[in-house]
C-alpha positions as CSV (number, residue, x, y, z in Angstrom):
1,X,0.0,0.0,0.0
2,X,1.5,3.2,-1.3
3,X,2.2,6.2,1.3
4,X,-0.4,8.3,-0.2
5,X,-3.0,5.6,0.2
6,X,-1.8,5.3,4.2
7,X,-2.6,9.1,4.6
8,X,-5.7,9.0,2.6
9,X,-7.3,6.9,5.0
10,X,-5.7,8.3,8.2
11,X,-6.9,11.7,7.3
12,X,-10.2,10.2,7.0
13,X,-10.2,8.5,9.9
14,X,-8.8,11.7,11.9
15,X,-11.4,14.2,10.4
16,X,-14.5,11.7,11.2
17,X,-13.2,10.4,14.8
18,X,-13.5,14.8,15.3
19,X,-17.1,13.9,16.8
20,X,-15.8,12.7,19.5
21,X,-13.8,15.9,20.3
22,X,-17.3,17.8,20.2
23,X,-19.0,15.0,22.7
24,X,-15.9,15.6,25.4
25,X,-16.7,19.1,25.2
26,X,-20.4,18.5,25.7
27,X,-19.8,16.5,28.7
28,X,-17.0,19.0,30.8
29,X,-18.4,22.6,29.5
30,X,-21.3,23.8,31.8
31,X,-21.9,26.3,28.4
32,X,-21.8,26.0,24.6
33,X,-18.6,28.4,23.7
34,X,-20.2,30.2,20.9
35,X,-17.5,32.4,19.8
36,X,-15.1,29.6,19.2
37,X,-17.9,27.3,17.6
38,X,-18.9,30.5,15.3
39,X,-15.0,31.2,14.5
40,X,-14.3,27.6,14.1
41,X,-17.5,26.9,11.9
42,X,-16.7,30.2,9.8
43,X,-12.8,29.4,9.5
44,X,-14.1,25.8,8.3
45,X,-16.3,27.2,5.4
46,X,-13.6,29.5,4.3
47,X,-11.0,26.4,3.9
48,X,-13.1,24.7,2.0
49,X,-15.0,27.6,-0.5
50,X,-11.6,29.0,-0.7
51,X,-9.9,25.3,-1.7
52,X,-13.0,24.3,-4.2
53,X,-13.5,27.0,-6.3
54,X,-8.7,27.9,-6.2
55,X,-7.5,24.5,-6.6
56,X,-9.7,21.8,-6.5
57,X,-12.2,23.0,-9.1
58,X,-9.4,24.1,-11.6
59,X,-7.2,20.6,-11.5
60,X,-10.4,19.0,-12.4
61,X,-11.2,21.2,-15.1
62,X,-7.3,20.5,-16.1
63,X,-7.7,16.7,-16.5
64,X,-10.6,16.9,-18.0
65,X,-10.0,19.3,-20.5
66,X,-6.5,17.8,-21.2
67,X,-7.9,14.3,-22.2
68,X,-11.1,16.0,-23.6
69,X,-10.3,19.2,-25.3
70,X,-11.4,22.7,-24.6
71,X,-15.2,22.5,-24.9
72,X,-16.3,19.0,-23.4
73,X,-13.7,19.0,-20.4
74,X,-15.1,22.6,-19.4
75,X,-18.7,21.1,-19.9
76,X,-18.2,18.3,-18.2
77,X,-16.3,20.1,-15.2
78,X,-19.4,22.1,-14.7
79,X,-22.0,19.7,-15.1
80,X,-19.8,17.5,-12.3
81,X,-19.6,20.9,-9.9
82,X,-23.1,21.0,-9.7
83,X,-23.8,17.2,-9.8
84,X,-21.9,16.9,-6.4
85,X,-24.1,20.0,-5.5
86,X,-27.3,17.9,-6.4
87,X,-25.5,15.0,-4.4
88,X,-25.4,16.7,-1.2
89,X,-28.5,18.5,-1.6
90,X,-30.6,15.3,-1.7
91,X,-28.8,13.9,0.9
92,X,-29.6,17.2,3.3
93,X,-33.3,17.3,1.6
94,X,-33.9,13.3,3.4
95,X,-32.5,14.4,6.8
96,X,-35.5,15.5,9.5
97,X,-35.2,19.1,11.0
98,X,-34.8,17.9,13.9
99,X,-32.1,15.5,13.5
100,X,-29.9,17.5,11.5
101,X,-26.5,17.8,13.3
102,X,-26.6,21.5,11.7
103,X,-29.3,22.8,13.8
104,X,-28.0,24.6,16.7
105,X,-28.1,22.9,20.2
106,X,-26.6,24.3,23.1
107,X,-25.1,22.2,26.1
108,X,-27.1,24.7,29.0
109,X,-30.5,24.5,27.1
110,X,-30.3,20.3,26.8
111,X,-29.6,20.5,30.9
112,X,-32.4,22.5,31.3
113,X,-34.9,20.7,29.1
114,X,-33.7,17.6,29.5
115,X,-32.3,17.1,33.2
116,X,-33.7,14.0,33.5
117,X,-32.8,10.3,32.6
118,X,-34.6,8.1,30.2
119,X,-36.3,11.3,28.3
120,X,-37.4,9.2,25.3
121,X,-37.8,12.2,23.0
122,X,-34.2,13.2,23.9
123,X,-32.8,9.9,22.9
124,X,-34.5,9.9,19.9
125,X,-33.3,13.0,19.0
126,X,-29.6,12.0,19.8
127,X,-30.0,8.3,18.0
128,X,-31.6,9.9,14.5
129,X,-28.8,13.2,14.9
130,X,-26.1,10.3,15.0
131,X,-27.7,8.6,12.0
132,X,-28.0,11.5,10.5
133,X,-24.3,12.2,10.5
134,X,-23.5,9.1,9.4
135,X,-25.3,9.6,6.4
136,X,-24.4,13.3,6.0
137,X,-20.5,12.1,6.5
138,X,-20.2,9.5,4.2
139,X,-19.6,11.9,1.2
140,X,-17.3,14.1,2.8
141,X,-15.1,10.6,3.3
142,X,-15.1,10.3,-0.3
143,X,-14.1,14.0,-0.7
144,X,-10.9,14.1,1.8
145,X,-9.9,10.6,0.6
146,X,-9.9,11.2,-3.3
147,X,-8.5,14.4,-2.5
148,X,-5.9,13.4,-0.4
149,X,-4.2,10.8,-3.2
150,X,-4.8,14.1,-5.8
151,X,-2.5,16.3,-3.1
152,X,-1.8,15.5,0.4
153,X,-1.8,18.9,1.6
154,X,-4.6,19.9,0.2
155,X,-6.1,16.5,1.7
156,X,-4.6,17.5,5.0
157,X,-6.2,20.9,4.8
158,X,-9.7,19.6,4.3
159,X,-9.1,16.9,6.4
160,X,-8.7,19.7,9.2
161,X,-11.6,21.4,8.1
162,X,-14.1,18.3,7.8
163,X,-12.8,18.0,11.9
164,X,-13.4,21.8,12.9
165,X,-17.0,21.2,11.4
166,X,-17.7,17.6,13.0
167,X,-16.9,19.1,16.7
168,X,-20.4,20.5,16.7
169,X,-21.8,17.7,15.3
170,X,-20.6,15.8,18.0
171,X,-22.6,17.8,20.8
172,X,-25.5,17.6,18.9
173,X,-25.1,13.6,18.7
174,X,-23.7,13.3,22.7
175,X,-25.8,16.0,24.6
176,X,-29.2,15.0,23.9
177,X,-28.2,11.4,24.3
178,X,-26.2,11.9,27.9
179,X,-29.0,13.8,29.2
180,X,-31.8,11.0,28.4
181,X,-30.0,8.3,29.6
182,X,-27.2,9.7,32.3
183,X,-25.0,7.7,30.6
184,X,-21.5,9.6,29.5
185,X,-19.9,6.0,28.0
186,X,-23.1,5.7,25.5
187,X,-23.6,9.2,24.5
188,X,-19.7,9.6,23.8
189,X,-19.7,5.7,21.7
190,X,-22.7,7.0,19.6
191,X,-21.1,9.9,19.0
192,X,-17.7,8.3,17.8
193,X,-19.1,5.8,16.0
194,X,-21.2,8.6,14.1
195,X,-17.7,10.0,13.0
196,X,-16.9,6.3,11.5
197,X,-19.1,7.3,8.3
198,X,-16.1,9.1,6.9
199,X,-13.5,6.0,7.1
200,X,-16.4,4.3,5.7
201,X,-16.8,6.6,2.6
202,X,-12.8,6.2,2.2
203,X,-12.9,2.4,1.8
204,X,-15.6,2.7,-0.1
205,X,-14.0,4.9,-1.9
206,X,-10.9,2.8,-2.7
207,X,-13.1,-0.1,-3.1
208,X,-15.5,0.9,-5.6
209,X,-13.4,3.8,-7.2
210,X,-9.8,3.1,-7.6
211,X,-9.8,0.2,-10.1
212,X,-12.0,2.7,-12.3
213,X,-9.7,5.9,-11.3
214,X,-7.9,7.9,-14.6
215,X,-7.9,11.4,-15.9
216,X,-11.2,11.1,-16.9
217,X,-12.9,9.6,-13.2
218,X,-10.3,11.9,-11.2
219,X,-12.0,14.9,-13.0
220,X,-15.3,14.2,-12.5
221,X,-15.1,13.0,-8.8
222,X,-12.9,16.1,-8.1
223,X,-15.3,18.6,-9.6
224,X,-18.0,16.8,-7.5
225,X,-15.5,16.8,-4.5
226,X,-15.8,20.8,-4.7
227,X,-19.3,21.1,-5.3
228,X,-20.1,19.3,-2.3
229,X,-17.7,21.1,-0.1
230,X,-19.6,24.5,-1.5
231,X,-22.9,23.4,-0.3
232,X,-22.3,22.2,3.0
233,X,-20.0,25.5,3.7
234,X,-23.1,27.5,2.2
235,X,-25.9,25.6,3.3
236,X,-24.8,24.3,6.4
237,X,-22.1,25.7,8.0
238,X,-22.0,29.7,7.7
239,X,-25.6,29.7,8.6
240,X,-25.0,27.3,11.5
241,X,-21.9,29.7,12.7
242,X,-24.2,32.9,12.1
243,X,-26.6,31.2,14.6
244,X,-23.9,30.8,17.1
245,X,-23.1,34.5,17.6
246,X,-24.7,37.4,16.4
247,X,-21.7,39.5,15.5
248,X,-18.9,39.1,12.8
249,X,-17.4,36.3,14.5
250,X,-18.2,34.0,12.1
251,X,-17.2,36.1,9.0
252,X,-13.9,36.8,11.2
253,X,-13.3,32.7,10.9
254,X,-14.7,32.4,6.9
255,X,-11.6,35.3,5.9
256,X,-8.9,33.3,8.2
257,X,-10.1,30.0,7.0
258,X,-9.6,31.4,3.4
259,X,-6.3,33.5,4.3
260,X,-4.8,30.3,6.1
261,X,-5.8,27.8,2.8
262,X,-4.4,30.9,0.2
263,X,-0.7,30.9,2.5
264,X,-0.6,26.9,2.4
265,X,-1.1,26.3,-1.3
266,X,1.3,29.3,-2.1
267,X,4.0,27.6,0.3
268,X,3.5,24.2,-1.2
269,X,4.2,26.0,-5.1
């Protein structure tokens, strides 16, 4: 197994395992920090809108233009953005209100609401979020794997920013959970295992797309890669960081998140 391929899957399994980061937070913070969430969500979004439409977005319309000229590798480069657009979009469209990891949930309102143990409602809520992410996550696997064999720094960079994003994701899975049950080993488990959907999109990745992987399939999937990683940054999380604090916070994050990717792919020339 090549070195490229080891990464690939370690900074899949490093960005998904990130849920569990968010459910130790839920469990020793008496409140939901929601400058650092709003800056961190922010800085996440401008990694990734930053990365797509710079560098991922232009080396797919590179191979695909190289191996099918001018007109049909600039087509096809589009129609593959917003075909990973589509992608997500259904995915998002499938997942309740209610359980979607993107909603905002704050530690102090679930102890308040939801003080006491076997809260069926409040279980439910945790169990579907952490499906939820599973589902949401599996994608976003594919995306820092495929992009990680492409460029490993620019795999480690979204790897970093798939993390910052699943923090949150794992208080939404752990805090409704722990506060149902009173059980800190369960709500943290569901919560890490949530985070196994992006090793799981990896090795499905390298399973199902690497014997079939040239110019042609790297373009596609790449162009699909950034389109995805423009809707959930758009969709999901600047709205979720705006929610989080009120001010400019999160805005503050999006311009680092797209300062720090602009330094790292001009040290890496």
């Amino acid at each position: 197994m090549s070195h490229d391929l080891i990464l690939a899957f370690l900074f899949t399994l490093f960005a998904g395992l990130a849920t569990g980061i968010g459910s130790l937070l839920a469990f020793f913070a008496k409140t939901t920090n929601t400058k650092f969430l709003s800056f961190a969500l922010g800085f996440s979004a401008g990694v990734m809108i930053y990365v797509s439409f710079v560098d991922i977005f232009v080396k797919a319309k590179e191979s695909l233009v190289g191996e099918l000229g001018e007109q049909s590798g600039s087509w096809l480069t589009v129609g593959s953005f917003f075909a990973g657009i589509a992608l997500i979009a259904i995915i998002d469209r499938f997942i309740p209100k209610q359980s979607n990891p993107h909603e905002l949930k704050k530690i102090e309102d679930m102890r308040k609401n939801g003080s006491a143990a076997n809260d069926p409602a409040l279980l439910k809520m945790g169990v579907f979020t952490a499906l939820a992410i599973g589902i949401h996550n599996f994608p976003e696997g594919i995306a820092t794997f495929v992009s990680t064999l492409q460029d490993p720094g620019l795999g480690l960079a979204i790897a970093i920013a798939v993390a910052i994003h699943n923090i949150p994701e794992g208080i939404a899975v752990s805090v409704p959970i722990y506060y149902a049950t009173n059980d800190k080993k369960k709500a943290f488990r569901l919560s890490f295992l949530s985070g196994l959907a992006e090793p799981i999109g990896a090795v499905t990745a390298f399973l199902v797309l690497m014997p079939f992987l040239s110019e042609i399939t790297f373009g596609v999937i790449f162009a699909g890669v950034a389109g995805i990683m423009v809707f959930i940054s758009l969709d999901e999380l600047l709205p979720a960081a705006k929610k989080y604090d009120e001010a400019h916070v999160s805005i503050y994050g999006l311009i680092s998140g797209m300062a720090v990717m602009a330094v790292s792919l001009l040290l890496i020339l």
